[in-house]
C-alpha positions in Angstrom: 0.0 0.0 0.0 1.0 3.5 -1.3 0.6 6.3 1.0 -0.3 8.5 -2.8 -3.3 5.4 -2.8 -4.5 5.7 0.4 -4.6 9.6 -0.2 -6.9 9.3 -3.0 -9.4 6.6 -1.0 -9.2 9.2 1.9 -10.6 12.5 -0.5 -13.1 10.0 -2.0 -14.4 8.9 1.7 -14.3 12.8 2.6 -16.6 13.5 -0.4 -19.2 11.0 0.8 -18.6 12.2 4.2 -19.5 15.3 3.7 -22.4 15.2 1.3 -23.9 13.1 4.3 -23.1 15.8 7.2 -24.9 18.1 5.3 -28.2 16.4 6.1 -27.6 16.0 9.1 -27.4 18.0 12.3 -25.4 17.1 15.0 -22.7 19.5 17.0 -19.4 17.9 18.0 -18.2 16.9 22.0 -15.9 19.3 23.7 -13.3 17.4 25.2 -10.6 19.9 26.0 -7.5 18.4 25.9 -4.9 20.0 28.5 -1.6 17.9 26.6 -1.9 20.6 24.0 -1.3 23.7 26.0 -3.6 25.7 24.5 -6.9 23.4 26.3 -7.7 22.4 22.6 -11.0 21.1 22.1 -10.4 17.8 21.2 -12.7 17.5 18.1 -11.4 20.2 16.5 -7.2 19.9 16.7 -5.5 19.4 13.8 -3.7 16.1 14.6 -5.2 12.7 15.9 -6.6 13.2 19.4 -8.1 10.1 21.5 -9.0 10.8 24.8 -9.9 7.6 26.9 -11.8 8.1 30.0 -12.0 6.7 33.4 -14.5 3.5 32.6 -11.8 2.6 29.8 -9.2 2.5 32.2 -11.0 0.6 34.7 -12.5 -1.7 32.2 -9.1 -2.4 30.7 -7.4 -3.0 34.2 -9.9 -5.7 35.3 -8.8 -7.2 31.9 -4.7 -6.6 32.4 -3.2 -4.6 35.2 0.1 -4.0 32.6 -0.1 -0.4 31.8 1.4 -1.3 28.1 -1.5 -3.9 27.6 -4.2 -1.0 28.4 -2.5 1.6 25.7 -2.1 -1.3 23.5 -5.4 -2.2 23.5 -6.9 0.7 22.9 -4.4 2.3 20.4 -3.9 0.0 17.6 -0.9 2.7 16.3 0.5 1.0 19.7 3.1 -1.9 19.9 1.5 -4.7 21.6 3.3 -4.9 25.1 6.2 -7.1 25.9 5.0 -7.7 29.0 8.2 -7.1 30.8 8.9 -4.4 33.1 11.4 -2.9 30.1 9.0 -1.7 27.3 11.7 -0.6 24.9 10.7 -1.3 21.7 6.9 0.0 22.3 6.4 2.7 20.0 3.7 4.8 18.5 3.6 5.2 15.2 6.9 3.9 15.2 8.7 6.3 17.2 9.2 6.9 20.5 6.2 8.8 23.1 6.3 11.5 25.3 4.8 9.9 28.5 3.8 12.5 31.3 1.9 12.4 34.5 -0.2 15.8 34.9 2.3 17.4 32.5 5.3 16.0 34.2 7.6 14.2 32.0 8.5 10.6 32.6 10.8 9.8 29.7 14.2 10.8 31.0 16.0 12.8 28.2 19.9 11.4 28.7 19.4 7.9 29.5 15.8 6.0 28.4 15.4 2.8 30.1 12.3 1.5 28.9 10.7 1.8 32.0 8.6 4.7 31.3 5.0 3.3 31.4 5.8 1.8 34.8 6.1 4.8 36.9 3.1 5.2 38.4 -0.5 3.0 38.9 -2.9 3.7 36.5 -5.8 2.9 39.2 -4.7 6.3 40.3 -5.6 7.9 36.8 -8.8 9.6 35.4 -8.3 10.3 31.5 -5.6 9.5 29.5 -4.7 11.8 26.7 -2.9 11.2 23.6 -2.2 13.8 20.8 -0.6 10.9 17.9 2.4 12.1 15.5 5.4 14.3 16.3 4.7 17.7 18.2 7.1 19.5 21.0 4.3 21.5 23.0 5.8 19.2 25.9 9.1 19.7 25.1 12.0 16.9 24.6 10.9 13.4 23.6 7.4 13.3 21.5 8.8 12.1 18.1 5.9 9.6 18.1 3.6 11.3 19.9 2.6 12.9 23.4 0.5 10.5 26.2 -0.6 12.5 29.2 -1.9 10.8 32.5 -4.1 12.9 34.2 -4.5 11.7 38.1 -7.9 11.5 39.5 -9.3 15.1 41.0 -10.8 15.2 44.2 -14.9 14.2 44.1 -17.2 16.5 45.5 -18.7 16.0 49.0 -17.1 16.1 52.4 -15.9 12.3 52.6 -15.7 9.9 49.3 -14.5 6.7 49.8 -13.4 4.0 47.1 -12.5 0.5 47.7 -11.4 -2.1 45.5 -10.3 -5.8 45.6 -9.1 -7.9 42.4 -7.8 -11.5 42.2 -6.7 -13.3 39.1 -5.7 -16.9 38.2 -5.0 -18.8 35.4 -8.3 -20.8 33.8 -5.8 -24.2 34.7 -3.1 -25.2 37.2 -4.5 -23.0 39.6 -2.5 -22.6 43.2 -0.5 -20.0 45.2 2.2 -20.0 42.9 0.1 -18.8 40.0 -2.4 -16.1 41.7 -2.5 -12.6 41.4 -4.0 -9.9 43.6 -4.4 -6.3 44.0 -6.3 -3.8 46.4 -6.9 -0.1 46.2 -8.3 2.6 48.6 -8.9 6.2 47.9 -10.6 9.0 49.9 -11.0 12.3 48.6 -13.4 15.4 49.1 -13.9 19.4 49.6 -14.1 21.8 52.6 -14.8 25.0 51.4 -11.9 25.7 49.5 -9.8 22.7 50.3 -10.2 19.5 48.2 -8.0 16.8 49.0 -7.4 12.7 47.7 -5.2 10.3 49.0 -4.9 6.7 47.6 -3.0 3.3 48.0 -2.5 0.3 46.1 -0.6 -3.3 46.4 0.1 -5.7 43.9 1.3 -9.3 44.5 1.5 -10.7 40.7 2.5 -14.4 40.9 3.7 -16.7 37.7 2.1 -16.4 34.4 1.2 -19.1 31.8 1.1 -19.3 28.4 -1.7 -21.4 26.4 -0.3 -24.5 26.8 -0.5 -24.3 30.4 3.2 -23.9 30.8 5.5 -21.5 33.1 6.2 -18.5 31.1 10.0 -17.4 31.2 11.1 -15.1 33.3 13.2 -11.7 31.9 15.8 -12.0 34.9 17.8 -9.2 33.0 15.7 -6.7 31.7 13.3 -7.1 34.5 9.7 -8.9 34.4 6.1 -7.9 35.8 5.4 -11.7 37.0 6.4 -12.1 40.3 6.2 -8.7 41.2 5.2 -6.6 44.4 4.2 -2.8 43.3 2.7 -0.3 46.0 1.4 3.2 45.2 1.2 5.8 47.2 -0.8 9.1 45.4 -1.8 12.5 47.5 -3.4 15.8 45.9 -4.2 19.1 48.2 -5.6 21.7 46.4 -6.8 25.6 47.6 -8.8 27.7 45.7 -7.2 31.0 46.6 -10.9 32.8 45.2 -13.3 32.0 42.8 -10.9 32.0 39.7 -7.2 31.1 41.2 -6.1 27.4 42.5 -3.0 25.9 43.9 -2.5 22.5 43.5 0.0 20.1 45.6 0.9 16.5 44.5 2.8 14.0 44.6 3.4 10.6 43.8 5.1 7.4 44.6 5.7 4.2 42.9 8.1 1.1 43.0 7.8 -2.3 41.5 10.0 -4.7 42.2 10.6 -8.5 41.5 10.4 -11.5 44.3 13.3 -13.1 42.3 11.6 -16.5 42.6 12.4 -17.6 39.3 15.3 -18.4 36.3 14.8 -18.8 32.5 15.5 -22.0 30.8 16.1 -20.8 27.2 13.5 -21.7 24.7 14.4 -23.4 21.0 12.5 -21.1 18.4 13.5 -23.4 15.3 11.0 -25.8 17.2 8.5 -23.3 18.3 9.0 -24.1 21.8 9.1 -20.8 23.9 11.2 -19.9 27.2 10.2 -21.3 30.3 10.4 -20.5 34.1 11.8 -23.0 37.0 12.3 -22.1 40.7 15.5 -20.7 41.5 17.2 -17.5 43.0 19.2 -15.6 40.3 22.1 -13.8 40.6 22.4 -10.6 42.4 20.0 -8.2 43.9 16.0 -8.2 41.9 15.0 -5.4 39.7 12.9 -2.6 40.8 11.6 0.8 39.3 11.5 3.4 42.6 9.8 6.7 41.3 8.2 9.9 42.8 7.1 12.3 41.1 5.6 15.6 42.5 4.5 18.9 41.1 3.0 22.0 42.4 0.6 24.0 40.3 -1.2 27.1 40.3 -4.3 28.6 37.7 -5.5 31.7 37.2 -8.9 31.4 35.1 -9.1 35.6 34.7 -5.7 37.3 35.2 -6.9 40.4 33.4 -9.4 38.3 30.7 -6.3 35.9 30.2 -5.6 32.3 32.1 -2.4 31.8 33.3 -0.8 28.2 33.9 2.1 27.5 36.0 3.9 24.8 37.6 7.4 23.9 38.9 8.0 19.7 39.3 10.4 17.3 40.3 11.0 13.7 40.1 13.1 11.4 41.1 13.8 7.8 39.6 16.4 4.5 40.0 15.6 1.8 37.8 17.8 -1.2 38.5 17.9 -4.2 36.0 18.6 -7.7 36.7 22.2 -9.3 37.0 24.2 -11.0 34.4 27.4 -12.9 32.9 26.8 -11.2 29.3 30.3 -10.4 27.5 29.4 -6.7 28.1 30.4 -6.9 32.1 32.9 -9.2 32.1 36.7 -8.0 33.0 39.6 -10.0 33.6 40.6 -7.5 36.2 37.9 -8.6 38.7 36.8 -12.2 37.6 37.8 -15.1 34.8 36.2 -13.9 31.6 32.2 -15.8 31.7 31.9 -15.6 35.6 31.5 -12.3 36.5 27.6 -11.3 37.2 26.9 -7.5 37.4 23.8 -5.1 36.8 23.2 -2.1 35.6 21.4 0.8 37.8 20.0 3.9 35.6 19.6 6.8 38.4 18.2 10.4 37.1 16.6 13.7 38.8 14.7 16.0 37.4 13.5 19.5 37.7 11.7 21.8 35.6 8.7 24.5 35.0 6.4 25.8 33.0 4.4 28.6 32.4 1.6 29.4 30.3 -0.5 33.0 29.5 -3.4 32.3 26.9 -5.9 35.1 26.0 -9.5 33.9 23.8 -11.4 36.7 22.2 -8.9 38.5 20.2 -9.4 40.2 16.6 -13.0 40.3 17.2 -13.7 37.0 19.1 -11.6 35.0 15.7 -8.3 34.6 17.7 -6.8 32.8 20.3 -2.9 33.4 21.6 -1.0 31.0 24.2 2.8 31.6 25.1 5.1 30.3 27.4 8.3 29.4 29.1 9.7 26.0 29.6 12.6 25.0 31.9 14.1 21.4 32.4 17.5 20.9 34.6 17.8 16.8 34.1 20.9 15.1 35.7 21.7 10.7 35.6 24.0 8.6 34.8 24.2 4.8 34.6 26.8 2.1 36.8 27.3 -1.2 37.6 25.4 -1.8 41.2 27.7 -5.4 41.9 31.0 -3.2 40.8 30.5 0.1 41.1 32.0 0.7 38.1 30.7 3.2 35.4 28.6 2.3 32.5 27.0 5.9 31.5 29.3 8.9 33.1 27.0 11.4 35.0 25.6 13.7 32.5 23.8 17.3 33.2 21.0 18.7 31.0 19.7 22.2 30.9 16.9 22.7 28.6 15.3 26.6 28.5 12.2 27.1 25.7 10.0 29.4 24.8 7.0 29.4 22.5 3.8 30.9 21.1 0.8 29.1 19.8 -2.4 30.7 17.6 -5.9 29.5 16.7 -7.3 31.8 14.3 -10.8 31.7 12.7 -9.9 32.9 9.1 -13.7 31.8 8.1 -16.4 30.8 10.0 -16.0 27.3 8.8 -11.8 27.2 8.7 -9.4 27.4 11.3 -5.8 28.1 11.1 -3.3 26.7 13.8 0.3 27.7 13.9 3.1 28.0 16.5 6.7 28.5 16.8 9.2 27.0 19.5 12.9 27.4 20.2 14.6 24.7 22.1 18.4 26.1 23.8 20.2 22.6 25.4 23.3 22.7 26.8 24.6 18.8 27.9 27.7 18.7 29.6 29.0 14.8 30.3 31.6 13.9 32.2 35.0 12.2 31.6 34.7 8.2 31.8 36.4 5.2 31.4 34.8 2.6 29.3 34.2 -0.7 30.0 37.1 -3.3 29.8 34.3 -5.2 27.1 34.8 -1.5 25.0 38.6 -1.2 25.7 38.7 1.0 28.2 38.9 4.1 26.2 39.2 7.2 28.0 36.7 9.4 26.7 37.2 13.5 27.3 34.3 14.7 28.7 32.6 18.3 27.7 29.5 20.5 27.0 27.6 21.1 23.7 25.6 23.5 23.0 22.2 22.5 21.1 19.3 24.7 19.8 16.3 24.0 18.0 13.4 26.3 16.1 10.6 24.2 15.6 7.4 24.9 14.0 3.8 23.6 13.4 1.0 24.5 11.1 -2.5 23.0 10.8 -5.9 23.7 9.4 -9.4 22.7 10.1 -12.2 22.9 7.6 -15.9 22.1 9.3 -18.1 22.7 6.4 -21.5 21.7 9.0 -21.5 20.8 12.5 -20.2 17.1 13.5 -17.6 17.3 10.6 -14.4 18.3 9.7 -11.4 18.0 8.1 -7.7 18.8 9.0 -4.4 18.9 8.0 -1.0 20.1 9.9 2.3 20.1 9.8 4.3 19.4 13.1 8.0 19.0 14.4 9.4 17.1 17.1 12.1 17.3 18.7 14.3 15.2 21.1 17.7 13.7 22.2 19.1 10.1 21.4 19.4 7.9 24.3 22.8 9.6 25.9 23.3 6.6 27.4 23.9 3.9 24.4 26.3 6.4 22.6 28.6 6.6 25.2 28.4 3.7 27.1 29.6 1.5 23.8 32.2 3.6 22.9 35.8 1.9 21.7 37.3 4.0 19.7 40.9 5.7 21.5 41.0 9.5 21.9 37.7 9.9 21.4 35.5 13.1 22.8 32.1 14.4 23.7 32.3 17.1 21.3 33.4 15.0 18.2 30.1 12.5 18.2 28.2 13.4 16.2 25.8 10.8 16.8 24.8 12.9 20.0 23.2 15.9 17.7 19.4 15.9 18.3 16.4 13.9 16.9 14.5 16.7 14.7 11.2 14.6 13.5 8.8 16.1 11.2 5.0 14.9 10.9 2.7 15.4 8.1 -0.9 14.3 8.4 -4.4 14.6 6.6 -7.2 13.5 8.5 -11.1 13.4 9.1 -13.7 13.0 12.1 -17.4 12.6 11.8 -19.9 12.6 14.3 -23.5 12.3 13.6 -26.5 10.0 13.4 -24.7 7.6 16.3 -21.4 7.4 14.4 -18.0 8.8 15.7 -15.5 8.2 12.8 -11.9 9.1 12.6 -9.7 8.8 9.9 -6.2 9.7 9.2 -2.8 9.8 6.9 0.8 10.2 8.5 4.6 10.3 7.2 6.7 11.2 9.7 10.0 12.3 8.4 13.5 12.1 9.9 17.2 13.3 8.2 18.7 11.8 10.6 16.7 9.6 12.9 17.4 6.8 15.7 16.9 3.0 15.4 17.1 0.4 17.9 19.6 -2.8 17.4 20.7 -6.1 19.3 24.4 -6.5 19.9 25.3 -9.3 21.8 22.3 -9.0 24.1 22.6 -5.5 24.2 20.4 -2.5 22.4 22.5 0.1 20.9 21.5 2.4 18.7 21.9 3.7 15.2 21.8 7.2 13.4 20.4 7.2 10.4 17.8 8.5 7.6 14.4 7.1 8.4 10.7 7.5 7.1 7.6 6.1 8.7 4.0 6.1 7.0 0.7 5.2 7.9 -3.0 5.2 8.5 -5.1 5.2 11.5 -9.2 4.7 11.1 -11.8 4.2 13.9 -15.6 3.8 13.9 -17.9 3.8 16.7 -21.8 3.1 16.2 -23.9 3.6 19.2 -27.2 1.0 18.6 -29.8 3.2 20.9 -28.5 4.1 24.7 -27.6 0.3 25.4 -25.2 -1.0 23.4 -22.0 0.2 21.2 -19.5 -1.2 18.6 -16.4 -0.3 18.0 -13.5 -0.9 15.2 -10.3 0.7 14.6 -7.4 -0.4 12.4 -3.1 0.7 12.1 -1.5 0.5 9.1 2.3 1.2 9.5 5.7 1.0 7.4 8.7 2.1 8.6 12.0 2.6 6.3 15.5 3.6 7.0 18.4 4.3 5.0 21.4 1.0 5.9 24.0 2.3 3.8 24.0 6.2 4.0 23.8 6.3 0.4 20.5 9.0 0.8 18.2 6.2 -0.4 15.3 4.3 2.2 16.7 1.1 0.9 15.7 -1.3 4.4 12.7 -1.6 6.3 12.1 -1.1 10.7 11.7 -4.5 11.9 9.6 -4.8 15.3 12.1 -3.6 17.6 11.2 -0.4 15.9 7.4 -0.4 14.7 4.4 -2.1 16.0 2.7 -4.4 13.3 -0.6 -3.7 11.5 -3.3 -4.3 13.7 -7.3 -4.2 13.8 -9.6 -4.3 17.4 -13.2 -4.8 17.7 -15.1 -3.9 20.3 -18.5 -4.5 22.0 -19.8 -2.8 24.8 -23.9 -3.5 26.2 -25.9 -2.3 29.1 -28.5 -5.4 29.6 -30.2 -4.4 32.7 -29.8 -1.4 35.2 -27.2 -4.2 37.4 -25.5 -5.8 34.3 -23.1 -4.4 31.5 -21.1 -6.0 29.4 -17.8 -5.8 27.5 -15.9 -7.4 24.7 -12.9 -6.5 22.4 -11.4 -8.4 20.1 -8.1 -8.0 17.9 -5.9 -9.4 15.4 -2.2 -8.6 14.7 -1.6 -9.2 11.2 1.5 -10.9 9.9 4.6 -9.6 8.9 8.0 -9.9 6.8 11.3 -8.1 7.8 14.3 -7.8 5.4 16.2 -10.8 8.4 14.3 -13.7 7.6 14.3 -15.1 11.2 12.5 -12.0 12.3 9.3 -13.1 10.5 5.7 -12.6 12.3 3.1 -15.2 12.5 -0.2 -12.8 13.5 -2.0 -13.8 16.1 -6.0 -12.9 17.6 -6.6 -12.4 21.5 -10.4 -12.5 22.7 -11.1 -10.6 26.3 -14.4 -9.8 27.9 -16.0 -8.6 31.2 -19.1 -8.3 32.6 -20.1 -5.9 35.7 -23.0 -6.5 38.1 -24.1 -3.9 40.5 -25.0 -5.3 43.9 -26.8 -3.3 46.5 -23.4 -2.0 47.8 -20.8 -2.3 45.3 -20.3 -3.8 41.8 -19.3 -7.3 41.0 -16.5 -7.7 37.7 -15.9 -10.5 36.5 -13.2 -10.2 33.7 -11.5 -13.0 31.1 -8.2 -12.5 29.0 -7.1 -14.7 26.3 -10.7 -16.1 26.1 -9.5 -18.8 23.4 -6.8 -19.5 25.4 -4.9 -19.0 22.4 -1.1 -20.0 22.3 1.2 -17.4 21.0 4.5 -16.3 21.2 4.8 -12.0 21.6 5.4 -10.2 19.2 9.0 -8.9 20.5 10.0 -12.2 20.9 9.0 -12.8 17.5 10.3 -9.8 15.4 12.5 -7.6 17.4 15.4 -9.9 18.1 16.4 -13.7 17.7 17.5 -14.9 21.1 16.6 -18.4 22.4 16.4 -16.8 26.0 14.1 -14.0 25.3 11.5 -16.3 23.0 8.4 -15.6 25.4 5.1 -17.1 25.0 2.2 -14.5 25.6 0.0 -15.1 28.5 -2.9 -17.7 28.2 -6.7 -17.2 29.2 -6.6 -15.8 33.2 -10.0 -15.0 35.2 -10.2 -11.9 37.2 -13.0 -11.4 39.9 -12.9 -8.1 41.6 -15.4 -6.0 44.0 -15.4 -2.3 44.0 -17.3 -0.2 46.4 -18.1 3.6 47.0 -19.2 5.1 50.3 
C-alpha cells in the first residue's frame, strides 16, 4: 500500500462524508485536551486526538493490570506490550512517546530505560490523553507522539470513599504460585476551598502461563512484571485562593519490584518451543523501578481576561535491572572472563517548569494566543550496582524554551493553527572510562551546545457541525538515548564534542485527517509520514540494544468507527497500518525496512460494549495482529488474535467484575519475541486465558 493510494481513498471517503453531514445535524463533543497547552478542544485539533476516559481505564485493568497492555489495546498505532517491566521497543507510530503524569515528564531525556510506562499505577488515573504524530508542545521526547496521565481530582462531597479488591488466576493449574492480587483505597473530598485525595495500592503478581499451560519465562535481566510486588502511594491538596485562582499540591510514589523467585530455561524457536520459568534464585539483587514524582501547580482562570498556567515539578527515579554474565560486564581484572555477574542501575533527577499566558477573544472573538516558558534541569547517569564501576558517566541537561501558539478563525468554517518553538540545550557529560568489554577508552568529557526552532501548522475545515477535516504540519524534537552512545564507545581518543551521533532527533510529521460525528457514528480517519534526516533505530548486539543514526521514514493510517445502537449497546473498530523505512548504507536512499524492535505491526480491534439491565453491563474486544515480513528472515511474524471480555454487576453495595483475557486461550508467542530480536532466551510465550473477579465499592 502506497501512502499516494491511500490519499486518493481518503478524498473519496471525505466527499461522501460530507455530502452526508450536510443532512444531518449534530454539534461535535468538547473534550478539552490539556496535553496541547492551549486546552484544545479535542474535536477540532489538527492532529489525531483520542481521549480515553475513566470507565476505559478501569474496564481495561480488570482485563490486564500492565499499563502497556491498556494503551495497546486501545491504540492499535500502539506496539503490543512485551510484558516485561522494560517496554523498549513499544512505539507509537513507530517512534518513541512523550509519556507524562499531569504534565510531568516521565521519559528521561539522557538515558531512556524503557521503563517509562511503569512509573506510576494507573488505578490512580482519570483520563488519558494522547495527541498521535510528532509535536514538541511538551518539550523533549514526542517524536511519536505525546500521552498525558491525568491523576484523579478530588470528588465532591465532604468524605468519598473508594474500595477495591481484584484476584486473578490462570483458567488451569491454579494454586499460590500462580495467583494474582491487588487492592486499592482512595478517599477524597472538599471543605470549602480545600479539596483533598489520598490513595493506596498493592500488587502481589504471581507466575504467568502461556496457552499450553506452561510456566512463562522469566526476563531475569531486563526485568519482568510476574512475580512482582508494586505499591502506590498518590496525595493531591488543592486551595482555591478565590473564585478563579487554584493551587495545586501533589505527589506521587511508585516502585515495582521483583520477588526473584524464578530463572529462565532458554527456549528453541526453530522448534516453536518458547522460554520457560523453574524455581531458583538468580544472581544478584532483583530489579525494581522506585519513582516519585511531585508537582506544584497554580491557575488563574481571569488574570486580566487571560488564564495563566504554572507549575514547577520534580522527580526522582532508579531503575535497577537484573544481573548478568553477558560479554558486556565481564573484565579479567575482577573475575575469569564468563563468571563475573553484574547489573546495571539507571539513576536520574529531574526538575523543571512551565508557564503558560493564553488570551481567547482576540481580533474580534476570531483569535486565540498561548505563550510560554519552559525549563528542564535533568541530571543521571548509569553504573554497575555489583562493581560500582561506570557504564554511563554522569551527565547534566539544561533545557530553556519558549514558544507561542495561535488559533485563528480565518472563516467561519476554517481554522488556522500555527506556533513556533525554540529549544536552547546545553549537555555537559563527564569524563569516563569505558568498559574493559569496550577497551577502556578514556573518553574527554565536555558541554555542547544545542538549539532548536521548531514549528507547526495546521488547518481545520468544518463545512457543518459534527464534521471536519484537518491537515497540519508538526515537528518534534528530542535527544538520542545519551546513554547507548557513550556507554559503547571503543574507539581511542575519542571526545564528547566529536560524536556526532549525539546531535538531536529533529522529526517532522505530516498528516491529513477526518472526524465525523453524527446519526450515532463517531468516525476518525487519518494519513501520517513522519519524516526524519537523521533519525534513531534500535539494534541487538550481543544481548545488548545500541543504537543507530540514520535517515528514516515512517508512514501510515489510523481509522476508527464507533456506532452507538440506541443508549444500550456500542460497537467499535479501529485499524493501524504502518511501514517504517530507514536508509542502511548512507547512500541517501530508504533502501531497508524497521523490523519490530522499531514499529508495531498492522493491527485491527473490535469492540463490543452493552448495558442489559440497570445491574448488568457487558464488555468485549477483540483484535488481530496481522502478519509480517522483515528484510532478516528469522524475524518473520506469524499474526496472532486475542479475545477478552468482562461483565459488571451492580449489587446493593458495590459492583461485582468478573473479567477473562485470552478467552480462546490462544497460544502465541509476543510479538518482540518474534520480530524484534532472535534470542533463544528471550522467546516468550504471551500469556494464556486468566480470570479476574474483583469487587469495587463507594461510600
Amino acid at each position: 500500500m502506497r501512502l499516494h493510494s491511500l490519499c486518493l481513498s481518503l478524498a473519496a471517503a471525505l466527499a461522501a462524508a460530507t455530502a452526508h453531514a450536510q443532512s444531518a445535524d449534530q454539534t461535535l463533543d468538547a473534550v478539552v485536551v490539556t496535553a496541547s497547552r492551549t486546552d484544545q478542544p479535542a474535536e477540532s485539533a489538527p492532529q489525531t486526538v483520542v481521549v480515553i476516559d475513566k470507565a476505559d481505564i478501569a474496564r481495561q485493568l480488570s482485563i490486564s493490570t500492565n499499563s502497556s497492555d491498556l494503551l495497546a489495546n486501545l491504540l492499535p498505532s500502539y506496539t503490543p506490550s512485551r510484558g516485561k517491566m522494560n517496554g523498549s521497543g513499544e512505539t507509537l507510530r513507530g517512534r518513541t512517546p512523550l509519556i507524562l503524569v499531569d504534565g510531568i515528564p516521565q521519559s528521561n531525556p539522557l538515558r531512556p530505560t524503557g521503563r517509562e510506562a511503569h512509573t506510576i499505577d494507573y488505578a490512580m488515573v482519570e483520563r488519558i490523553e494522547i495527541v498521535q504524530g510528532a509535536n514538541a508542545m511538551n518539550g523533549l521526547g514526542a517524536t511519536g507522539g505525546t500521552i498525558n496521565l491525568i491523576t484523579r481530582r478530588p470528588e465532591p462531597g465532604t468524605v468519598n470513599q473508594h474500595v477495591q479488591v481484584q484476584g486473578t488466576v490462570p483458567s488451569a493449574d491454579l494454586d499460590a504460585e500462580t495467583a494474582s492480587y491487588r487492592a486499592q483505597y482512595r478517599v477524597s473530598g472538599n471543605t470549602g476551598r480545600v479539596e483533598y485525595l489520598l490513595g493506596a495500592g498493592y500488587e502481589d503478581q504471581g507466575l504467568y502461563l502461556d496457552g499450553d499451560g506452561r510456566a512463562i519465562g522469566t526476563d531475569v535481566t531486563q526485568g519482568d512484571l510476574m512475580a512482582t510486588r508494586a505499591w502506590d502511594l498518590h496525595a493531591k491538596l488543592g486551595y482555591w485562593i478565590d473564585d478563579t485562582q487554584e493551587l495545586q499540591l501533589s505527589s506521587n510514589r511508585y516502585r515495582i519490584k521483583s520477588k526473584a523467585e524464578y530463572l529462565a530455561v532458554g527456549g528453541d524457536r526453530a522448534r516453536g518451543i518458547p522460554t520457560t520459568s523453574i524455581r531458583g534464585t538468580p544472581e544478584g539483587t532483583p530489579p525494581w523501578n522506585d519513582v516519585w514524582t511531585t508537582g506544584l501547580s497554580y491557575r488563574h482562570h481571569d488574570l486580566g481576561g487571560m488564564t495563566l498556567d504554572a507549575m514547577v515539578f520534580n522527580q526522582e527515579f532508579e531503575g535497577l535491572f537484573g544481573a548478568d554474565n553477558s560479554s558486556t560486564f565481564q573484565d579479567p581484572r575482577i573475575a575469569p572472563v564468563g563468571t563475573l555477574y553484574d547489573q546495571s542501575r539507571s539513576v536520574a533527577s529531574k526538575w523543571g517548569s512551565k508557564a503558560s499566558l493564553s488570551r481567547d477573544g482576540l481580533l474580534d472573538g476570531r483569535l486565540k494566543l498561548t505563550g510560554g516558558v519552559d525549563t528542564l534541569w535533568d541530571s543521571g547517569k548509569q553504573d554497575l550496582y555489583g562493581t560500582g564501576r561506570t557504564y554511563v558517566p554522569n551527565s547534566e541537561l539544561r533545557d530553556l524554551a519558549a514558544f507561542v501558539q495561535g488559533e485563528y478563525q480565518l472563516l467561519p468554517q476554517l481554522t488556522v493553527h500555527g506556533g513556533l518553538r525554540h529549544e536552547d540545550l546545553k549537555l555537559r557529560i563527564d569524563s569516563y572510562q569505558t568498559l574493559a568489554r569496550y577497551n577502556r577508552v578514556n573518553v574527554q568529557g565536555g558541554t555542547l551546545d544545542l538549539s532548536q526552532n521548531l514549528a507547526n501548522l495546521g488547518l481545520v475545515y468544518a463545512p457543518v457541525e459534527g464534521f471536519n477535516v484537518f491537515t497540519s504540519y508538526a515537528e518534534g524534537f528530542g535527544l538520542p538515548d545519551v546513554g547507548r552512545v557513550l556507554r559503547s564507545i571503543n574507539t581511542p581518543g575519542t571526545t564528547v564534542a566529536s560524536l556526532r551521533s549525539l546531535q538531536p532527533v529533529l522529526t517532522r510529521n505530516l498528516e491529513l485527517g477526518t472526524r465525523y460525528r453524527r446519526d450515532g457514528w463517531d468516525v476518525d480517519l487519518s494519513l501520517f509520514q513522519s519524516r526524519s534526516d537523521y533519525g534513531t533505530r534500535l539494534i541487538s548486539v550481543d544481548g545488548a540494544f545500541q543504537m543507530a543514526r540514520e535517515k528514516t521514514r515512517i508512514e501510515g493510517l489510523d481509522a476508527s468507527a464507533r456506532y452507538r445502537l440506541g443508549e444500550d449497546h456500542q460497537l467499535g473498530l479501529s485499524y493501524a497500518w504502518t511501514r517504517g523505512r530507514y536508509d542502511s548504507d548512507a547512500d541517501g536512499r530508504l533502501d531497508a525496512h524497521l523490523d519490530g524492535l522499531n514499529i508495531a505491526p498492522n493491527r485491527v480491534i473490535g469492540t463490543w460494549s452493552a448495558r442489559w439491565s440497570e445491574r448488568l453491563s457487558s464488555f468485549a474486544q477483540a483484535q488481530y495482529a496481522f502478519s509480517r515480513r522483515f528484510d532478516e528472515l528469522e524475524k518473520e511474524f506469524d499474526g496472532y488474535a486475542l479475545v477478552d471480555g468482562s461483565l459488571d454487576y451492580a449489587l446493593q453495595a458495590g459492583k461485582l467484575t468478573l473479567a477473562v483475557s485470552n478467552l480462546l486461550d490462544r497460544q502465541y508467542i509476543s510479538y518482540y519475541s518474534q520480530s524484534a530480536l532472535v534470542e533463544p532466551a528471550r522467546y516468550f510465550a504471551g500469556r494464556g486465558r486468566t480470570l479476574t473477579l474483583g469487587y469495587s465499592l463507594d461510600f
